[in-house]
ROZA-223224 format. One record per residue (C-alpha): x, y, z; residue in three letters; residue number from 0. Coordinates in steps of 0.25 Angstrom, whole numbers, plus 5000, padded with zeros to 4 digits. Layout:
REM ROZA-223224
{{X, Y, Z}, "ALA", NUM} ...
***
This chain:
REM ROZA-223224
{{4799, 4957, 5044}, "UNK", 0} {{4801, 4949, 5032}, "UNK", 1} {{4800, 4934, 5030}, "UNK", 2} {{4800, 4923, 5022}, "UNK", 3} {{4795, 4910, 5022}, "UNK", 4} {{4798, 4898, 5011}, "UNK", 5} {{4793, 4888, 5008}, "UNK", 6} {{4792, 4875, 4998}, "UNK", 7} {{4805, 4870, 4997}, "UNK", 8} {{4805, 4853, 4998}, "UNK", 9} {{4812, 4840, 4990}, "UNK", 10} {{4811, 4839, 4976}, "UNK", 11} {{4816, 4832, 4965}, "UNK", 12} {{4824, 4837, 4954}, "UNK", 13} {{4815, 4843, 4942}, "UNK", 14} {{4804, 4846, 4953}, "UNK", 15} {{4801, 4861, 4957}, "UNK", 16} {{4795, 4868, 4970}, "UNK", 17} {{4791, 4882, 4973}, "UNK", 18} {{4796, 4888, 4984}, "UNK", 19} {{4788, 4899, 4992}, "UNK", 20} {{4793, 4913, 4999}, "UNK", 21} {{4783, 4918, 5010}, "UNK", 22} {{4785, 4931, 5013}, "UNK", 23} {{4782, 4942, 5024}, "UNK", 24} {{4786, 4952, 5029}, "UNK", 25} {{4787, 4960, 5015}, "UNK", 26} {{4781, 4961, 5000}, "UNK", 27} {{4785, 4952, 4991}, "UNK", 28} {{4780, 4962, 4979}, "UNK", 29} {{4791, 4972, 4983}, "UNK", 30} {{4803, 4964, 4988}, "UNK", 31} {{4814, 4955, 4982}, "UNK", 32} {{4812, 4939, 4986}, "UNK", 33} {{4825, 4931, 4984}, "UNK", 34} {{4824, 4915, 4985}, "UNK", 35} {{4838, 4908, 4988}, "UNK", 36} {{4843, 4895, 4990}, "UNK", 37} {{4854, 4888, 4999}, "UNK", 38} {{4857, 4874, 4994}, "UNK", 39} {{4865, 4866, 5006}, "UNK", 40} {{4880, 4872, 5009}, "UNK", 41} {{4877, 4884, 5000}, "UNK", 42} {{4876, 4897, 4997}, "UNK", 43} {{4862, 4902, 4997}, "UNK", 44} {{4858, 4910, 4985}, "UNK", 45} {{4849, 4916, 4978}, "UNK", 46} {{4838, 4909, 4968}, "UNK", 47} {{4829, 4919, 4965}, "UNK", 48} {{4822, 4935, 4966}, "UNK", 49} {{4810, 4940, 4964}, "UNK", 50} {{4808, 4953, 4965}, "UNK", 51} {{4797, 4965, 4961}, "UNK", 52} {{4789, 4965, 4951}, "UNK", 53} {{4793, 4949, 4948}, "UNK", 54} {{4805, 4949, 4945}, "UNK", 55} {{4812, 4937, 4947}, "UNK", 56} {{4829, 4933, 4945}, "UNK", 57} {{4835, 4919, 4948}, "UNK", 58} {{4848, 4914, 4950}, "UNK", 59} {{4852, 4905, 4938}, "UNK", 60} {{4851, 4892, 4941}, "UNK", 61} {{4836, 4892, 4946}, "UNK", 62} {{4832, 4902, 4932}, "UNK", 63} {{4822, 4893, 4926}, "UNK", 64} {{4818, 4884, 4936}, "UNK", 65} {{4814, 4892, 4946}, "UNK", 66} {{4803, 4904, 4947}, "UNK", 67} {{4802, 4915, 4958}, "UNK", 68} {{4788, 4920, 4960}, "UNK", 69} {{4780, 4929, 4969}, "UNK", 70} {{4766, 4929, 4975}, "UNK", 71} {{4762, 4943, 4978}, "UNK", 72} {{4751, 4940, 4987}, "UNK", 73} {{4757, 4929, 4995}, "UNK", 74} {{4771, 4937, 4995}, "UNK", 75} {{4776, 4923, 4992}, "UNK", 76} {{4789, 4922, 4983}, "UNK", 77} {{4790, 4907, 4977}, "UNK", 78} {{4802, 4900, 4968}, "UNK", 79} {{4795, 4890, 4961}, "UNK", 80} {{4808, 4881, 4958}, "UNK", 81} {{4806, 4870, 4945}, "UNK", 82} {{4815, 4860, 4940}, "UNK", 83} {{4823, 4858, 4954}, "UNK", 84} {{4836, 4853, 4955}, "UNK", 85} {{4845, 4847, 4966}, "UNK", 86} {{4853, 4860, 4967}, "UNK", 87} {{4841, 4868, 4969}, "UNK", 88} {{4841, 4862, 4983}, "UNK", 89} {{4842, 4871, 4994}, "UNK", 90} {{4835, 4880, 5004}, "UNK", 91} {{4826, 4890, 4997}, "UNK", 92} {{4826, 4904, 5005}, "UNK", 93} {{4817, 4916, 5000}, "UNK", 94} {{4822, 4931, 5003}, "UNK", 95} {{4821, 4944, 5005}, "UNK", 96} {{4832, 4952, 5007}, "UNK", 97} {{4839, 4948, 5021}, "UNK", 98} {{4826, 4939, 5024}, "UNK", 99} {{4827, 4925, 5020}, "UNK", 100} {{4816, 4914, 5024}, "UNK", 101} {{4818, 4901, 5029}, "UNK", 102} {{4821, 4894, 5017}, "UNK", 103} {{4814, 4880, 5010}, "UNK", 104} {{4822, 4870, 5007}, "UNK", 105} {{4822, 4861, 4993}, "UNK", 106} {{4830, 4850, 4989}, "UNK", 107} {{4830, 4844, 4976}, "UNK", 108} {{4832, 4830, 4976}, "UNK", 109} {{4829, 4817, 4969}, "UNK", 110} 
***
């Protein structure tokens, strides 16, 4: 059974960064597909970011510079390291695998 755990999500101020982290279980992150999504309040959610075999990485357009998904192998961890935040990047972060979706961390980006 698969499952994912995130983590690193908190209050931060425009212009700061976090990075998010992905635990996961249940499956090999060196062959499988990882999604990160988000859901701000009374939206959609949707995707931010893929990383799949062999490193490659697509982002939805308006994180494309600011944030970086990467993988750690032997922790089978997936992180978003997310820089120059802004207050619409505010939302519930989830990590996924195909119909498996973690808990979700939130972030708010505030002054």
């Amino acid at each position: 059974q698969v499952h994912l755990v995130e983590s690193g999500g908190g209050l931060v101020q425009p212009g700061e960064s976090l990075r998010l982290s992905c635990e996961v279980s249940g499956l090999s992150i060196s062959y499988n597909t990882i999604w990160w999504y988000r859901q701000a309040p009374g939206k959609h959610r949707d995707w931010v970011a893929l990383i799949m075999t062999a490193d490659v990485t697509n982002y939805e357009d308006s994180v494309k510079g600011r944030f970086t998904i990467s993988r750690d192998i032997t922790k089978n961890t997936v992180y978003l390291q997310m820089n120059d935040l802004k207050p619409e990047d505010t939302a519930v972060y989830y990590c996924n695998h195909q119909h498996t979706w973690g808990q979700g961390t939130l972030v708010i980006v505030s002054k």
